[in-house]
N, C-alpha and C positions, 0 to 999 in steps of 0.2 A: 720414374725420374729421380728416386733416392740416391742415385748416383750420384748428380749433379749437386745434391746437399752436404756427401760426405768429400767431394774434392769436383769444384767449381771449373777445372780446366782452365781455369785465367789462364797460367803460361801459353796453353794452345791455342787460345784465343788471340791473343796478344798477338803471338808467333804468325796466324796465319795474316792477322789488317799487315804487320810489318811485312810480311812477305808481299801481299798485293798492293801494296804501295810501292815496294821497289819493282815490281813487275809494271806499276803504270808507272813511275817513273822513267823508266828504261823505255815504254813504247814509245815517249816521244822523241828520244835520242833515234834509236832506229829505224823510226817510222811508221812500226808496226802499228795500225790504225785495230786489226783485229783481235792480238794482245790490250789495245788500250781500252776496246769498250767491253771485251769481259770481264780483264781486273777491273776495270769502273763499278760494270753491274757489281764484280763482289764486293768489291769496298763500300757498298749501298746495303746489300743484300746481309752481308756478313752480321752489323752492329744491331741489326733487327731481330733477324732467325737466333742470334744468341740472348736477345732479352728476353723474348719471351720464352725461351726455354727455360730461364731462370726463374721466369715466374711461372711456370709450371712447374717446377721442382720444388718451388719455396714455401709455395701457396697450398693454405690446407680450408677445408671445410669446417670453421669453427671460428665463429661469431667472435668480435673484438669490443668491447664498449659500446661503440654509438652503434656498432651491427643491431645488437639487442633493440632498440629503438625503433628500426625500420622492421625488423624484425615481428617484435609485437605489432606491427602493421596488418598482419594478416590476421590474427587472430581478432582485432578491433573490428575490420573490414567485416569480417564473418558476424560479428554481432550486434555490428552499427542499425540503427533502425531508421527504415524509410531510405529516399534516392539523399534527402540534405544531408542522414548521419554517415552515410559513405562519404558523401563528399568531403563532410569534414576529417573524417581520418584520412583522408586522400589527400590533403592539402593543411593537413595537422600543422601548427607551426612550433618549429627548434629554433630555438633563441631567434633571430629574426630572419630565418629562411622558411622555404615550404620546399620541403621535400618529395614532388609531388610524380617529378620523373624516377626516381630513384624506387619508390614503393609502387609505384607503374611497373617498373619494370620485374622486379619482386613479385607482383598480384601474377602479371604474364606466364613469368615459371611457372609460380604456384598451379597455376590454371592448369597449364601443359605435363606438368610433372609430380605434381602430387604434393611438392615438399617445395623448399629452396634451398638453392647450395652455392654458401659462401664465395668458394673457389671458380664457379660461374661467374657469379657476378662481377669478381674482381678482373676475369681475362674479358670481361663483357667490356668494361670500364677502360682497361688499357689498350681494347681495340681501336677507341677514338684518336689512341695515337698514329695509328695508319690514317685517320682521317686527318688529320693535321697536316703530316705529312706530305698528301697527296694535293692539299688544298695550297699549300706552299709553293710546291712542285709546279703545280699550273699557273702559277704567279711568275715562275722562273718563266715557263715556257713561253707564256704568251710575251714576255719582254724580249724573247730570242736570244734568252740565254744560253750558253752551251752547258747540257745538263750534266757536264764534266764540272763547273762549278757549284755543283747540288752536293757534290759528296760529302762536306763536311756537314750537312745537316742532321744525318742520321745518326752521327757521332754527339752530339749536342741533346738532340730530339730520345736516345734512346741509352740513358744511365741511369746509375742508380742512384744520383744526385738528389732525387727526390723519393727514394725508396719507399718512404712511410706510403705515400700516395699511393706507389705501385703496388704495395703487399697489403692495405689495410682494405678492407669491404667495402665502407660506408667511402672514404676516400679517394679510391679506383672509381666509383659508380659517381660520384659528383663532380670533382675538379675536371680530370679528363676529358668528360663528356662535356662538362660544363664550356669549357675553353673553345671545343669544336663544333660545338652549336652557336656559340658568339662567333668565332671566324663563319661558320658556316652564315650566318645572318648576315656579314659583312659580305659576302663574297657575293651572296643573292641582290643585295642593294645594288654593290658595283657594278652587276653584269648589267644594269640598263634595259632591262627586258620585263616581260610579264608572267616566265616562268619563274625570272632570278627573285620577282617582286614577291608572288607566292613564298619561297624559298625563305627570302628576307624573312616573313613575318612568322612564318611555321616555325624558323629555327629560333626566332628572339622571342617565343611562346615558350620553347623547351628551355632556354634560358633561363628564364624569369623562373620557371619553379624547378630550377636543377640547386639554384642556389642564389641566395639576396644580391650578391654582382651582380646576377645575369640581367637585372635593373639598366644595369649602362649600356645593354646593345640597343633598347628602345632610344637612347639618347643618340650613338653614336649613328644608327639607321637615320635619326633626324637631320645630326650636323651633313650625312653624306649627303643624302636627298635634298638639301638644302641648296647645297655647293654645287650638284649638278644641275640646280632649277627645274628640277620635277616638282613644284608647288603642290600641285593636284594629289599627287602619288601621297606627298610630304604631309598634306592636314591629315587626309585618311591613316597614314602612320602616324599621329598625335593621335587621333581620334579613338582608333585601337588601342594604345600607350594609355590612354588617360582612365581606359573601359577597363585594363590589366592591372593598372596602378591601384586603381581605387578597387578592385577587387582581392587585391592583395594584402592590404592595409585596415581594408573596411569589414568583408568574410572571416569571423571568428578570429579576429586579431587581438593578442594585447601588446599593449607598448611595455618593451621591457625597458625600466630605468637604466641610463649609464653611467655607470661609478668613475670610470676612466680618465676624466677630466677629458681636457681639448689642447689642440696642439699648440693653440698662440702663445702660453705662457712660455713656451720653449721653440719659438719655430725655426729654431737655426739645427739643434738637435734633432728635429721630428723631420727636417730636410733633408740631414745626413740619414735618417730611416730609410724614408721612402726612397732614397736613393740604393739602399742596401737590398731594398726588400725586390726592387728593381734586376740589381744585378745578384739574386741568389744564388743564381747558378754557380756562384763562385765559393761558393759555402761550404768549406770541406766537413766532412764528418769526423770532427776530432771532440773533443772535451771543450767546454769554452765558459770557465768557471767565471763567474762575476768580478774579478778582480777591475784594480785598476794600470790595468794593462793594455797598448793596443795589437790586437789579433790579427797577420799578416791577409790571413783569407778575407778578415771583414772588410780592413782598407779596400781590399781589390774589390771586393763588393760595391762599395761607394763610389770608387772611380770608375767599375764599368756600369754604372747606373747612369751618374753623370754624364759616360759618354754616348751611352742611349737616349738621355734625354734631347743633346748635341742631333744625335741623328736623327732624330724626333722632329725638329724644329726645322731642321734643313729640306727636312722630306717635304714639310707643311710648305715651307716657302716653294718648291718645285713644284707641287700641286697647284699654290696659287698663280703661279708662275706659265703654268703651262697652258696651253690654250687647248688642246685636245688631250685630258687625260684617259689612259687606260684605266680599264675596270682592275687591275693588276693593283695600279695605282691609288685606289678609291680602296679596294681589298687587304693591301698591306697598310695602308694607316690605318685603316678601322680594326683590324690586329692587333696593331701596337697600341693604340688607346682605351682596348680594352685590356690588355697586361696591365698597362700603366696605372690606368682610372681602379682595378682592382685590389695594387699597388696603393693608393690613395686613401682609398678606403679602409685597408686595413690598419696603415698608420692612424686614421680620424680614429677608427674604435678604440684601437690602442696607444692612445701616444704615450711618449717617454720623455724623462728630464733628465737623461747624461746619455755621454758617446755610445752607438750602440756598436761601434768597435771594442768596448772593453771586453764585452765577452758573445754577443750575439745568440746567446740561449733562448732570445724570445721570439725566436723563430721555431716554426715547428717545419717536420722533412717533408710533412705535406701541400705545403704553401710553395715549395723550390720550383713546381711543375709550371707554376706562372713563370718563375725568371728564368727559366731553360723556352720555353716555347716564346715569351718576347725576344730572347738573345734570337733563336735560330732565325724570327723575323727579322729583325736588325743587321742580322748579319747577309741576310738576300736586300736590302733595301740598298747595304753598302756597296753590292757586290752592283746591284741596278743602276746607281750612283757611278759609279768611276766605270762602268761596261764602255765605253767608248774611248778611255785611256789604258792601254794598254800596261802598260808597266804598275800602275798602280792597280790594275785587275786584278794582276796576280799577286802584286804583294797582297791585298787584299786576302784571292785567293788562300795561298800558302799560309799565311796568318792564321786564318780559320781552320783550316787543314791542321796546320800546328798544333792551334790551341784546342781546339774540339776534340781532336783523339787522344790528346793528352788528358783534357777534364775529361773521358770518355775511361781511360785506365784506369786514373786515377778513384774515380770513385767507385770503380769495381772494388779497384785493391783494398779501400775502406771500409765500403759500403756491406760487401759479400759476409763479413762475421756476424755484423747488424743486424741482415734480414734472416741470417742462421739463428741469432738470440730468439730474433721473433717466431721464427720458423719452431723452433725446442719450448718457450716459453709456451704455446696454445697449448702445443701437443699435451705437455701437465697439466693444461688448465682445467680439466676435468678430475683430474688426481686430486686437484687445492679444493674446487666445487666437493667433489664428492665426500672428500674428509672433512674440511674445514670450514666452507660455506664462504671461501672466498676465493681470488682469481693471483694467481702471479703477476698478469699482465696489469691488474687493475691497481692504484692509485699511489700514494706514498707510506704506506700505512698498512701492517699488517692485517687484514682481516677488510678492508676496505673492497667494496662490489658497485659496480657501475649503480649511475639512478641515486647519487650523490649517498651512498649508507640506507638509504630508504628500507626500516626492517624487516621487510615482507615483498615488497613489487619484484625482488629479482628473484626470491627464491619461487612465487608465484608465477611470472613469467614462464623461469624455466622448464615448472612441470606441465603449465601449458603448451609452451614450444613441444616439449616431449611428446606430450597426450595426441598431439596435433602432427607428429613427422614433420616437424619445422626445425627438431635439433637433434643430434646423434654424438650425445657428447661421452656415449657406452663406448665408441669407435676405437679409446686407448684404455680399454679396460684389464686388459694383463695383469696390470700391480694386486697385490692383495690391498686390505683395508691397512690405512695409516699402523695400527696399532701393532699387529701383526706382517709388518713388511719385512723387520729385520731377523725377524725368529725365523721363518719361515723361508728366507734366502739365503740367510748367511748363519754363520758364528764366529767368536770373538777370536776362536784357534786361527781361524783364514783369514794370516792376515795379509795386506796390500802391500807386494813387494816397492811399489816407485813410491817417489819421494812425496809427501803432501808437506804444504804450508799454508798457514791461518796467518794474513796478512791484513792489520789495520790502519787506517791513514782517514786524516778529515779533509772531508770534499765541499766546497760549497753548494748548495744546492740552487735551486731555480730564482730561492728569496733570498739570494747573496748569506746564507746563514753555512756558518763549518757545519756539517754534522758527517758523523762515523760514517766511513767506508770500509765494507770488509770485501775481503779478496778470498778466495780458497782457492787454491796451485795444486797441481799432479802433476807426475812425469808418468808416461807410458810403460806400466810394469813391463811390459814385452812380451806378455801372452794376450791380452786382450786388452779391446781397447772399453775405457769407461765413458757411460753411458750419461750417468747421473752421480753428484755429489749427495749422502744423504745424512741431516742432522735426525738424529735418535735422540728424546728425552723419555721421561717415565711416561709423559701423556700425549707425547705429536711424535710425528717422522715426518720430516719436510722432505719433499724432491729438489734438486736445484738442477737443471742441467750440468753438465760439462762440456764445455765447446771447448773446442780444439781451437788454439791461439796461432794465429797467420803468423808466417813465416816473415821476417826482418824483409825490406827491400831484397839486400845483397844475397839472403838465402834462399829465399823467392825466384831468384835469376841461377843461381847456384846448383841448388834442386831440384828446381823445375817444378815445382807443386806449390801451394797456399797453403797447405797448413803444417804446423811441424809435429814434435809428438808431446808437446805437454797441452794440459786442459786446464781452463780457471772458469767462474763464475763470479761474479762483484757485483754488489745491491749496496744499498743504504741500510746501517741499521735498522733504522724503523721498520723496514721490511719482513723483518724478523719477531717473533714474538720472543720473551724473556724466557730463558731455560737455562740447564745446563744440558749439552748438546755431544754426544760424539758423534766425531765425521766418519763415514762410512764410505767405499766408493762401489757403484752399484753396474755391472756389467750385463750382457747381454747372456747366459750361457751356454757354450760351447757343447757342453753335454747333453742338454736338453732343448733343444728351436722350441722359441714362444716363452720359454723361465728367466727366471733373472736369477745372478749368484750375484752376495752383497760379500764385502772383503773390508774387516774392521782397519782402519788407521793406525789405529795408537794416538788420535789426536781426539781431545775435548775441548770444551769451547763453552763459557760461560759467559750468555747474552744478557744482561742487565742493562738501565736508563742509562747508567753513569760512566761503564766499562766494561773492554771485553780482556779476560783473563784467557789467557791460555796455556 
């Protein structure tokens, strides 16, 4: 599927929802009832079968930061002593979660196949988005909804809005799941039965140690069970809840102190949070420097929080309102309560004291998967709401149609270089390990390695994982050693026909502070294309990818393809250690499958504290 990494097919993609849209458009003008429910199925079918091909293309077999974590999970497992020292690696606790499904499902591999593999567990992870979907779907049906108004769900339910989540390990394996074992808990309460009861409590078990949220499905299993006057059903779910709680808290816990402060000194700020954090799904993937400015995507963030809360409250009053509610009913609130109440949570841990429209950075892409699966709830709760008035159904409708395939382009057309960086960044992560003893993908700071710097745990770790077939980080072993990379592919005569530039500028970073941003630019010599940017000094050679730079909008629609023919790379100084550096551009070669030829620049580059000369 290298395919798919070196030209994404957006245009084609694009091309064919507009096509089936105007095909179901058209079936109601003419009638055609058998035009309308295949384009339907495809406008269902289409935003699914394309994600996940994407993350099968994107997604590699090699451990990210917190991977390593779960990771060494198996190797503890193996030498824990007695049934209590399993347990406790089993239910180890990370900052205030236990990760208990997550290295469950890790031990399971392990068992069945000898090793674990990254790239499983992440499509493992994103399968729970099928469950989601489905458990949606039958909220529609049982309202007698026509599952013509389902279409825009998939378009919401299935982008790259929250990419971190879809392409990271340890993030795939907990949020995803996490979210569908809290619906799935709600959905068991609602049904009113004593299979859905079983259900309930199984799924709010997998909760609790998928992730410290999954806390609130014990609660919200209470408020349902409450409301439906199941009393009986209701002590014995406290009763569980209280056995789970104090087993969580009390088995090998410490409290970690919180630096954070609290939200009351600011709670008009920390309301515009939660409100943002609410509607993320509106979060484009652009730059969002700390200034003081406000960011158009974050307003929209706020306002559709705000209006989820609106639908939030209204839902409540109908519930209370009604005399015989659906399990649909009891299902889709305990959904949105628990977006919401996760939402809540995360603003307490975190709160802020200014707009968090100025710039929105304290958001991370893995957190978006909450305000994309509350929106797709909100937006059936709306559509359940006005189902009896026609005219405002379909504006309803069409709205969502509109907007969901639009956030649905949109964040391909952003999103798709992002998960390439990520994609190109692993792949060297083994070139930075094995020369350097540090990771590209890891911290602000050259030389920085997951396990906060700790001088020995990673590098121990890894030759554990190794010794053990728990890591194959030999996988992109082609390059020669750092030292010898340039002698050995290139010379100074050969040199790089297209254009390079060394571009610097100051960016703010995460603590509102300018520091150096460097840029490195190519144009497409026109016999191959490059692969990798490489800084040569007396004593390193760095890899840098080179990613090919997506085409403007209007060349996008013009050319019909993503990406154009120049390459750049950009980090932060600090990323960089101090040298004097020439840039090299490093290709795949043509003459030889499996070698690399390196082609000098003509450009140097002197990295210092104070200044980059070039």
């Amino acid at each position: 599927m290298r395919i798919l990494v070196d030209n994404p097919y957006l245009f084609q993609y694009f091309s064919l929802v507009i096509i089936l849209l105007v095909l179901f458009g058209i079936s109601f003008y003419r009638g055609q009832v058998t035009l309308r429910k295949w384009s339907g199925i495809g406008l269902i079918i289409t935003p699914v079968v394309y994600f996940y091909l994407i993350l099968e293309a994107y997604t590699l077999n090699i451990p990210y930061t917190d991977d390593f974590n779960l990771l060494e999970t198996i190797h503890n497992f193996h030498v824990a002593n007695g049934f209590v020292g399993k347990i406790e690696v089993l239910f180890e606790q990370v900052n205030q979660h236990r990760f208990a499904f997550e290295r469950t499902v890790m031990l399971i591999m392990y068992f069945f196949t000898g090793t674990v593999n990254v790239k499983t567990e992440i499509l493992l992870g994103n399968l729970a988005l099928l469950g989601i979907f489905y458990l949606l779907f039958l909220s529609f049906k049982k309202e007698q909804v026509s599952w013509y108004y389902f279409i825009p769900v998939p378009y919401v339910l299935f982008n790259l809005v929250y990419f971190e989540n879809a392409v990271w390990g340890i993030a795939a394996i907990q949020n995803t799941p996490l979210i569908f074992f809290a619906l799935l808990s709600a959905y068991g309460i609602a049904r009113n039965d004593q299979k859905g009861w079983y259900l309930g409590i199984a799924a709010a078990l997998l909760t609790t140690f998928t992730s410290g949220s999954g806390i609130l499905t014990w609660i919200i299993g209470a408020l349902i069970l409450g409301l439906q006057r199941r009393f009986r059903l209701l002590s014995i779910w406290l009763a569980v809840a209280v056995a789970i709680v104090l087993f969580y808290f009390l088995f090998d816990y410490q409290v970690i102190p919180s630096h954070t402060g609290s939200v009351w000194p600011h709670p008009i700020f920390n309301l515009i949070f939660v409100f943002a954090f609410w509607g993320n799904a509106l979060y484009l993937d652009v730059i969002h420097p700390v200034i003081n400015t406000f960011y158009a995507d974050m307003v929209w963030c706020v306002l559709l929080g705000a209006g989820m809360l609106l639908v939030f409250c209204i839902w409540v009053l109908r519930l209370l309102l009604n005399k015989k509610p659906l399990w649909s009913d009891w299902f889709l609130w305990g959904a949105m309560m628990f977006a919401m109440g996760t939402g809540a949570m995360f603003v307490i841990s975190r709160p802020i004291n200014t707009y968090v429209m100025y710039g929105g950075n304290i958001f991370s892409r893995r957190y978006m998967i909450f305000g994309v699966a509350l929106l797709a709830t909100v937006y059936i709760c709306v559509v359940i709401l006005v189902k009896n008035i026609k005219n405002l159904r379909h504006i309803a409708v069409l709205l969502g149609l509109v907007c969901f395939v639009s956030l649905n382009f949109v964040s391909y057309y952003t999103s798709v270089a992002s998960i390439r960086r990520f994609h190109e960044d692993l792949v060297i992560d083994s070139f930075y390990w094995k020369n350097h003893k540090t990771f590209l993908t890891t911290g602000d700071n050259f030389g920085d390695i997951p396990f906060w710097n700790h001088p020995t745990r990673m590098s121990n770790l890894i030759d554990t994982l190794n010794a053990n077939n728990l890591l194959n980080f030999d996988q992109y072993k082609d390059f020669p050693s750092h030292q010898h990379l340039i002698a050995e592919t290139g010379q100074k005569a050969d040199r790089y026909r297209g254009k390079v530039e060394v571009k610097v500028s100051y960016l703010n970073d995460g603590n509102n502070i300018p520091v150096k941003f460097l840029r490195i630019q190519a144009n497409d010599n026109g016999i191959g294309n490059p692969v990798y940017f490489a800084l040569a000094s007396e004593n390193r050679t760095l890899l840098l990818p080179a990613l090919p730079v997506p085409n403007s909008p209007a060349q996008f629609l013009k050319k019909q393809t993503y990406y154009g023919s120049e390459y750049q790379y950009s980090l932060y100084r600090t990323k960089l250690p101090a040298g004097l550096f020439e840039v090299w551009m490093v290709e795949k070669d043509p003459a030889a499958p499996g070698k690399w030829k390196s082609y000098f620049t003509g450009k140097s580059i002197s990295l210092c504290e104070s200044k980059i000369h070039k």
